[in-house]
N, C-alpha and C positions, 0 to 999 in steps of 0.2 A: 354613830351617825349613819343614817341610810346611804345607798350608793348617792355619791356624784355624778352624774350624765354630763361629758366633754365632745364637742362637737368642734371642727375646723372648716373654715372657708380660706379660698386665696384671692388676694385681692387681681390678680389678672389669669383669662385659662391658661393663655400663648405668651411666656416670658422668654424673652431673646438672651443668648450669652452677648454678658455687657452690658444687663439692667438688671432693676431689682423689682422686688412685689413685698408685700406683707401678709404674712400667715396671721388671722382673726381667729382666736381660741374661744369659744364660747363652757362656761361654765356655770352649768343650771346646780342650783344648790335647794337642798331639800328645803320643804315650810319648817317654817320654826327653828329654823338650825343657820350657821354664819360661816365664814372663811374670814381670816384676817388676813384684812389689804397687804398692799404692800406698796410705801411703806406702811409697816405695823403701828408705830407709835409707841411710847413709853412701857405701856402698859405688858402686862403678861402671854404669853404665846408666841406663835409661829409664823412670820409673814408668809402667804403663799407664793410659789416661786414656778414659773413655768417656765422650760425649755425645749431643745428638740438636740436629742442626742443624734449626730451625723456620724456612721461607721460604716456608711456604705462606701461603694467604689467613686461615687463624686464627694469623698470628704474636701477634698482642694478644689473642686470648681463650687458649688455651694457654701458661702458664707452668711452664718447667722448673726447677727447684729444681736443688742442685750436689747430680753423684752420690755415692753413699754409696758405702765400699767395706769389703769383708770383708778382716781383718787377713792376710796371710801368713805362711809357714813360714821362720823366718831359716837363710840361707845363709851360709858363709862362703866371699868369691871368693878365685883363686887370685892373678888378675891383682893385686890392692891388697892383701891379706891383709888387709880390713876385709869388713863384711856387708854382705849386705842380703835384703830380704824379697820372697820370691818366691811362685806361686801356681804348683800342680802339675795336669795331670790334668783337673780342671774347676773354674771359680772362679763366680760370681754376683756381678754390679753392681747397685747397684737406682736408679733416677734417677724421684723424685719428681717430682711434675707438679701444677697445678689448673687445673681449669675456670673463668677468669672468667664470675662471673654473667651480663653480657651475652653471651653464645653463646647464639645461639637452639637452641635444641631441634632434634636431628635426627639422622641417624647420618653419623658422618664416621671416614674411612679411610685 
């Protein structure tokens, strides 16, 4: 399969300690070619799975929430003759986050 191209947006610039935002994952998927959803469905394969590894110095103020995923197009394989759900083209994750209150104030990158 050719490269995937992954892109991220946040859903607010200025997040205060004591709120949350949403990280929007965008994943452009080559022509002619699939990801299987997630969930996957019965069928054969790999659900795709997106997360964000935290090992920085705000592992404890930064809490990731489990991502959320946009439903798929059901396929039928040939391999099993059962389905399963795939994403075409371009798909979007989104992985919830909050600021614990104790984060001092400041910008971090």
């Amino acid at each position: 399969m050719p490269d995937v191209s992954v892109s991220s947006f946040i859903s607010e610039k200025n997040i205060s300690p004591g709120s949350s935002g949403i990280i929007a994952v965008k994943i452009d998927i080559p022509k002619d070619h699939y990801l299987y959803a997630n969930p996957k469905g019965p069928g054969t394969g790999k659900a795709t799975k997106a997360y964000i590894v935290n090992k920085n110095k705000l592992k404890d103020k930064i809490i990731f929430d489990r991502t959320r995923y946009l439903p798929g197009k059901k396929k039928t394989t040939e391999i099993d003759n059962s389905f399963v759900f795939i994403y075409k083209a371009s798909v979007y994750v989104f992985i919830p986050f909050s600021i614990s209150s104790k984060t001092p104030h400041g910008k971090y990158e």
